[in-house]
PAPA-527588 format. One record per residue (C-alpha): residue number from 1; residue in one letter; x, y, z. Coordinates in steps of 0.25 Angstrom, whole numbers. Each point is the difference from the previous one (the first is absolute). Example, Ala and Ser with C-alpha at 12.3 -4.5 7.8 and 13.67 -1.06 7.14 Angstrom:
1,A,49,-18,31
2,S,6,14,-2
END
This chain:
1,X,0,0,0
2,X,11,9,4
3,X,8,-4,-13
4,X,-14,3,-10
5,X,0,14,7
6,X,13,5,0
7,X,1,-6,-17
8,X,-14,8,-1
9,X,7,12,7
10,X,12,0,-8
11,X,-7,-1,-12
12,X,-9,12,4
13,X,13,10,3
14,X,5,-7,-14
15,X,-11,5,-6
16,X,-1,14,6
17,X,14,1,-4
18,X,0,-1,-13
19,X,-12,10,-1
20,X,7,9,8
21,X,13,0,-9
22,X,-13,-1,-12
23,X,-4,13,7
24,X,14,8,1
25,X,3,-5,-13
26,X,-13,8,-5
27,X,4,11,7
28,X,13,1,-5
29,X,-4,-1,-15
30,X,-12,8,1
31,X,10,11,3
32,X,8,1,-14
33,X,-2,11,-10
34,X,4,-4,-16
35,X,3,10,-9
36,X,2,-4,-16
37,X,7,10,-8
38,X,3,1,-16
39,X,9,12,-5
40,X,12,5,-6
41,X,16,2,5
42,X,13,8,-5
43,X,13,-2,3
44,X,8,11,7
45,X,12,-3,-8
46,X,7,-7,-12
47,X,4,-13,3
48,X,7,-11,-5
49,X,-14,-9,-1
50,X,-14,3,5
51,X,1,13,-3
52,X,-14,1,-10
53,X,-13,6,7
54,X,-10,-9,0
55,X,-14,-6,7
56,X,1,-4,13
57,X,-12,-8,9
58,X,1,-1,16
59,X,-8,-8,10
60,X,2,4,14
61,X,-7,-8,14
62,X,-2,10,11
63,X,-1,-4,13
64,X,-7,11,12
65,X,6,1,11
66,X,-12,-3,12
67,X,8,8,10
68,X,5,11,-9
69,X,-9,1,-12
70,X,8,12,-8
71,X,9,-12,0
72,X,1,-9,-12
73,X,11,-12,-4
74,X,0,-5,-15
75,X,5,-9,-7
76,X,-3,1,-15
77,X,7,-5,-14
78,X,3,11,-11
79,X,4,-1,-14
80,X,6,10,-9
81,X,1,-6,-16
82,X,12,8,-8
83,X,3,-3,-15
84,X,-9,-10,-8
85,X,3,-3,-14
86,X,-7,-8,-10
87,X,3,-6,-14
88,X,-3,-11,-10
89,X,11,-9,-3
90,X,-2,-11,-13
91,X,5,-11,-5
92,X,-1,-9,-13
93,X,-13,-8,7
94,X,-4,10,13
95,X,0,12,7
96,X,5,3,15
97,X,-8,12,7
98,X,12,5,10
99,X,0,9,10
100,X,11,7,8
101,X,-3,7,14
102,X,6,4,13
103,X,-11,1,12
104,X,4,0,15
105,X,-10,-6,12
106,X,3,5,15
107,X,-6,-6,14
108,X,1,11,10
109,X,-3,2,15
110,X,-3,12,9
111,X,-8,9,8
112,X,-9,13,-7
113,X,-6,9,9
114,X,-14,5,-5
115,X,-11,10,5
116,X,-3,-3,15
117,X,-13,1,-1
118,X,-11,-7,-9
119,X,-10,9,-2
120,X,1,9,-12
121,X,2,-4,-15
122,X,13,3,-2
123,X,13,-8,9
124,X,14,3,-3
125,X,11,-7,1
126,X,15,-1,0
127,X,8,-15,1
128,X,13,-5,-1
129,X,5,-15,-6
130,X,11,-9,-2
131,X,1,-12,-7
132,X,5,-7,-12
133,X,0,3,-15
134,X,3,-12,-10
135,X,3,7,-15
136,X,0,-8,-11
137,X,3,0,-14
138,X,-8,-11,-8
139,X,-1,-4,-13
140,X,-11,-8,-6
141,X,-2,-7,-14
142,X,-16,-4,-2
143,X,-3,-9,-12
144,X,-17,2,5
145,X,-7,4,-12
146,X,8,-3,-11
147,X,-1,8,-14
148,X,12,-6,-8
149,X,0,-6,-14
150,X,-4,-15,4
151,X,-13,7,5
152,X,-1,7,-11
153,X,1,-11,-9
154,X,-6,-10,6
155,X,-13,9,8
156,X,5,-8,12
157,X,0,13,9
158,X,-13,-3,12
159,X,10,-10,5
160,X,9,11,6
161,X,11,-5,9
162,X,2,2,13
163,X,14,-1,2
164,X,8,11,7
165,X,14,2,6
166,X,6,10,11
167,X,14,3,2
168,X,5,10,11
169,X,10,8,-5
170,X,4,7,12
171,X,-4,-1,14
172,X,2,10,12
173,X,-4,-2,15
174,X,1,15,8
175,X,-2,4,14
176,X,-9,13,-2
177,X,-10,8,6
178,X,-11,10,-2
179,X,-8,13,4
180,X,-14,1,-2
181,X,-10,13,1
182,X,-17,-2,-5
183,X,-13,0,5
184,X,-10,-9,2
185,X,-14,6,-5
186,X,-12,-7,5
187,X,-12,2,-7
188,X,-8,-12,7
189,X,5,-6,13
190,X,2,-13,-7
191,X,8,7,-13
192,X,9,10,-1
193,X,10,7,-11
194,X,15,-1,3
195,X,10,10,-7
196,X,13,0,4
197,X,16,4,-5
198,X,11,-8,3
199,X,15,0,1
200,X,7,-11,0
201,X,15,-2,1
202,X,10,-13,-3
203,X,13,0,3
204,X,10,-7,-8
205,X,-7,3,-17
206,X,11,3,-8
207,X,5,10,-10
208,X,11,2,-12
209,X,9,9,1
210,X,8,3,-15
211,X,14,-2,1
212,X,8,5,-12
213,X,15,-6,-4
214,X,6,9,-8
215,X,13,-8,-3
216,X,-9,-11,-6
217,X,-11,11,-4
218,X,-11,-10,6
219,X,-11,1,8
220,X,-6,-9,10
221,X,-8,1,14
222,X,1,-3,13
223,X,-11,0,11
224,X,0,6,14
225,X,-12,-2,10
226,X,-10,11,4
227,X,-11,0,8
228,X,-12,-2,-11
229,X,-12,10,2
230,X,-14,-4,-6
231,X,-13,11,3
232,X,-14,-9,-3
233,X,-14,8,0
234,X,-10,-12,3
235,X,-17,2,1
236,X,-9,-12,5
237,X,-9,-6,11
238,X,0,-1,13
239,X,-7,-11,6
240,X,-3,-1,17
241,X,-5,-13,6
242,X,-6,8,11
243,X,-5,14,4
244,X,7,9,11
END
């Protein structure tokens, strides 16, 4: 008898457990603000890559503090896409759409303080992230939607291929970090506007430098490193799971 209660006791503080972790976990998620952002970036400076202006997308998680609610952390992704070049290249029997880019994808971490109060339409705020930035060089060759001679011949072009293959040409992992000024603009408290500038900058992008030999009257370059600057202008949503 003591045994069955004690094995019905457990089981009842094992169950109040788990909704109470169910609960807190609730709470915890209940509290995050997402933020999804489409826009443009220039570079500050000429570079040896990387260097085009571009689009650029972010998606940030915001977490409230419930102590301090002008308080926020975030974690978020961003990616800013540099040069992009298309061409055809044909062959005797096919043709091979290729296409040459450079792009870069960050995760960063860090606090933003915000408006400290929730009332109003309008809530400013400032942050300040670290992280790191992959940029890649890719090169990719795409046989999809082949228009060479043997369609032409032989009419044999619904049966498109689809067949591609990517080659990183270049591949560079940097320690950076970033400023960030905007405004979330709510117009519903279950929808808001988020406009916003940032500045990010990565340590350790290179640059030529033109060396000229005039004994051998040649010209080559060397490369030195410089802390690479990029200013991003994004526009989006901003999403909250609750209401303050």
């Amino acid at each position: 008898m003591n045994r069955r209660y004690f094995r019905s006791l457990g089981s009842a503080c094992f169950v109040m457990l788990l909704l109470g972790t169910a609960l807190q976990a609730g709470s915890f998620f209940s509290r995050f603000y997402y933020e999804m952002d489409g826009g443009f970036h220039l570079p500050q400076a000429d570079y040896e890559k990387y260097v085009d202006p571009g689009i650029s997308l972010r998606i940030v998680a915001s977490y409230v503090d419930p102590d301090y609610p002008f308080i926020r952390y975030d974690a978020g992704f961003q990616y800013l896409q540099f040069r992009r070049e298309e061409w055809w290249e044909e062959d005797f029997w096919t043709s091979v759409r290729v296409t040459n880019s450079e792009q870069s994808y960050g995760l960063t971490i860090g606090p933003r303080l915000t408006s400290p109060t929730s009332k109003g339409a309008l809530r400013p705020y400032i942050g300040l992230k670290g992280g790191l930035f992959l940029f890649t060089e890719t090169i990719k060759w795409d046989w999809s939607g082949n228009s060479g001679l043997w369609c032409w011949l032989w009419g044999d072009c619904e049966e498109d291929s689809d067949e591609s293959y990517t080659e990183v040409l270049d591949a560079r992992l940097h320690f950076g970090w970033m400023l960030e000024l905007g405004t979330n603009i709510f117009i519903h408290r279950r929808f808001g506007v988020d406009v916003g500038v940032q500045y990010t900058m990565i340590p350790g992008i290179r640059r030529p430098v033109t060396v000229i030999d005039e004994d051998d009257q040649t010209i080559g370059y060397i490369s030195r490193k410089l802390d690479a600057t990029y200013m991003s202008f994004y526009i989006g949503t901003s999403i909250p799971l609750f209401t303050d």
